[in-house]
C-alpha positions as CSV (number, residue, x, y, z in Angstrom):
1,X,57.9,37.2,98.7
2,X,55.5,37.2,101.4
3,X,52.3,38.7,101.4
4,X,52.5,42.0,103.2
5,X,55.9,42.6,101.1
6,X,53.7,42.1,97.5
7,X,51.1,44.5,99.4
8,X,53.5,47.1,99.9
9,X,55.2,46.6,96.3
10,X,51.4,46.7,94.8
11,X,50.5,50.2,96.8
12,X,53.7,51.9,96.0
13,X,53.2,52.4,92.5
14,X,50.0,54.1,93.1
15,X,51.3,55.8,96.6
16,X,53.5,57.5,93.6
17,X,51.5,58.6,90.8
18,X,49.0,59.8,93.5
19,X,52.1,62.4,94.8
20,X,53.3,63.1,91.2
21,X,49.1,63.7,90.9
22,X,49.0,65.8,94.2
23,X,52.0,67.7,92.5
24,X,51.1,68.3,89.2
25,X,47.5,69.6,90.6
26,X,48.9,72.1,93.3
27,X,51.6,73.2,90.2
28,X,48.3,74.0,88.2
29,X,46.3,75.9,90.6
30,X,49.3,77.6,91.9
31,X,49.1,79.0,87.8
32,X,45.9,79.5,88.4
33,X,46.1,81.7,91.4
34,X,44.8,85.0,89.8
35,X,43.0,83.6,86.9
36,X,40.2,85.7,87.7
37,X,39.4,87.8,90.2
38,X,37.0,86.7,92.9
39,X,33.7,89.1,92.7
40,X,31.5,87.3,94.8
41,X,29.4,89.8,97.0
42,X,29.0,87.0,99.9
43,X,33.0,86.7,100.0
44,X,34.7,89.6,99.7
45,X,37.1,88.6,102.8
46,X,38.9,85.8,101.1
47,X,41.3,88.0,99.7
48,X,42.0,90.3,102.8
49,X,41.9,88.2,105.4
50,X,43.4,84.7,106.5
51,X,40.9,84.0,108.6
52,X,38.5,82.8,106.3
53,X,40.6,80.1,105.6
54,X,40.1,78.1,108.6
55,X,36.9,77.3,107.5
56,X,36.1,73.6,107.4
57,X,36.2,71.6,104.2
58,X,33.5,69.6,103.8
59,X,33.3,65.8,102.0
60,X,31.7,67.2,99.2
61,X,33.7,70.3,98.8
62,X,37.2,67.6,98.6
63,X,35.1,65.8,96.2
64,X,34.2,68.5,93.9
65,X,37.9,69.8,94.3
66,X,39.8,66.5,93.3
67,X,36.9,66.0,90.5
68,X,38.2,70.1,89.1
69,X,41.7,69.5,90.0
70,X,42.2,66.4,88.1
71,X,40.3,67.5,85.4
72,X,42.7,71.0,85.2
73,X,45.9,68.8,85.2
74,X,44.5,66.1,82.7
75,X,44.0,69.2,80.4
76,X,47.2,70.7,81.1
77,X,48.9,67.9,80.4
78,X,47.3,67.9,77.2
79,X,48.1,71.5,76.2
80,X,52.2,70.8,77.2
81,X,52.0,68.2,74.6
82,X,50.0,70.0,72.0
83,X,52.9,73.5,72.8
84,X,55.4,70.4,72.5
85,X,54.5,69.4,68.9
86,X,54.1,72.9,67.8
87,X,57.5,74.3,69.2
88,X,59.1,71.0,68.4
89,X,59.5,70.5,72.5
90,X,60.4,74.1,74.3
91,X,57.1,74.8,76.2
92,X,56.6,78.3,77.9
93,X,55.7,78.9,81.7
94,X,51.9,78.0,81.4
95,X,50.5,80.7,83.1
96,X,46.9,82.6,83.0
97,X,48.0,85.7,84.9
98,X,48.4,88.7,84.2
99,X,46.8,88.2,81.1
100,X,48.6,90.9,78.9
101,X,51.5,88.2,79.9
102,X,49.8,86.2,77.0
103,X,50.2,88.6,74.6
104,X,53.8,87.9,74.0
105,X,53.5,84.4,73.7
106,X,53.6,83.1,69.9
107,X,50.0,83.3,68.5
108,X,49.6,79.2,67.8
109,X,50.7,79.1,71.9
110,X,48.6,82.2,73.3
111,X,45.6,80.7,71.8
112,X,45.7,77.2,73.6
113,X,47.2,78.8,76.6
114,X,44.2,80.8,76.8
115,X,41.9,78.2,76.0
116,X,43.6,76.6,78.9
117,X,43.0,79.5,81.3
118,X,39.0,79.6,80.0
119,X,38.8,76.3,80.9
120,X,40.1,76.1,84.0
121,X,38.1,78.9,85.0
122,X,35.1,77.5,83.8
123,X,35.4,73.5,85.4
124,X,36.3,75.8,88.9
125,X,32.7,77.2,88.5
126,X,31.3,73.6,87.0
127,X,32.3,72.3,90.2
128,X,30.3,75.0,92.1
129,X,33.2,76.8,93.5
130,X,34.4,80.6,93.0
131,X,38.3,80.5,92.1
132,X,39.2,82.4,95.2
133,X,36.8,79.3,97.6
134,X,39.2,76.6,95.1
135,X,42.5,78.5,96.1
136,X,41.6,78.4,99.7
137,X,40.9,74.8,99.6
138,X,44.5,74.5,98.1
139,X,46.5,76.6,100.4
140,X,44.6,74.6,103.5
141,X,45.8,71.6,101.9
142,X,49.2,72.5,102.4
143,X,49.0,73.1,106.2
144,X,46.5,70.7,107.2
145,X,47.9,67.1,106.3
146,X,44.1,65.4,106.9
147,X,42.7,67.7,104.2
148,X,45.7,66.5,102.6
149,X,44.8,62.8,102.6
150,X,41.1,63.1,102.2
151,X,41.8,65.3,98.8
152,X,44.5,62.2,98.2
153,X,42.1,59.8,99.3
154,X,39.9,61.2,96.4
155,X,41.9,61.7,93.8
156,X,43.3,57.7,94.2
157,X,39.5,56.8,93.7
158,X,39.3,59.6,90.5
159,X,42.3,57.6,89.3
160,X,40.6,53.9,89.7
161,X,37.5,54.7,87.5
């Protein structure tokens, strides 16, 4: 094999768990999308107006996203496998909103769903964002493909530690 061809066979591996990790993060933000409502004073356009989300994302708001967003889906993952054992494998729509949704999960299920969505919530704000500044980042993600590879970028590097 030459050398650029066991290059290419080394990177793809890790081209593809950083999709499947791309993936599995916008799948858990997208559940998070009205986890709580965004009552910041100094925002209060972020929710009626698109223009607000052509602001710029900076190095250290990518960083701080990958760091919450890979921390979300690590739990995640951990909760599907915890409703797994419990339900013996059928796993409800993991979702934190509406809230009285919740109520008509089975009780063992509502409570680590809900420990899901209260921890979520709370590494959004750990990483010094409001959920509705987090979502923004998320939906820019999906039209701009250079925030795309910077959050990639990072989340390859979260990966390596």
């Amino acid at each position: 094999m030459t050398n650029s061809s066991v290059e290419i066979s080394r990177l793809y591996p890790n081209r593809m768990l950083s999709k499947s990790i791309v993936v599995a993060l916008l799948s858990t933000v997208g559940l998070l999308c009205s986890v709580t409502p965004d009552l910041s004073a100094s925002t209060p356009t972020l929710m009626f107006s698109s223009a607000a989300t052509a602001q710029a994302v900076s190095d250290d708001e990518v960083s701080r996203f990958a760091r919450a967003g890979f921390a979300i889906e690590t739990r995640r993952q951990a909760v599907v496998e915890e409703i797994k054992a419990t339900t013996g494998g059928s796993v409800p729509d993991i979702n934190c909103y509406p809230p009285e949704r919740l109520e008509s999960l089975d009780p063992n299920i509502r409570n680590e769903v809900k420990k899901f969505c209260d921890f979520s919530r709370q590494t959004i704000q750990a990483n010094q964002f409001s959920v509705g500044r987090f979502l923004e980042i998320r939906d820019s993600q999906n039209s701009d493909p250079t925030l795309k590879q910077r959050i990639d970028r990072e989340l390859l590097r979260l990966q390596s530690r």
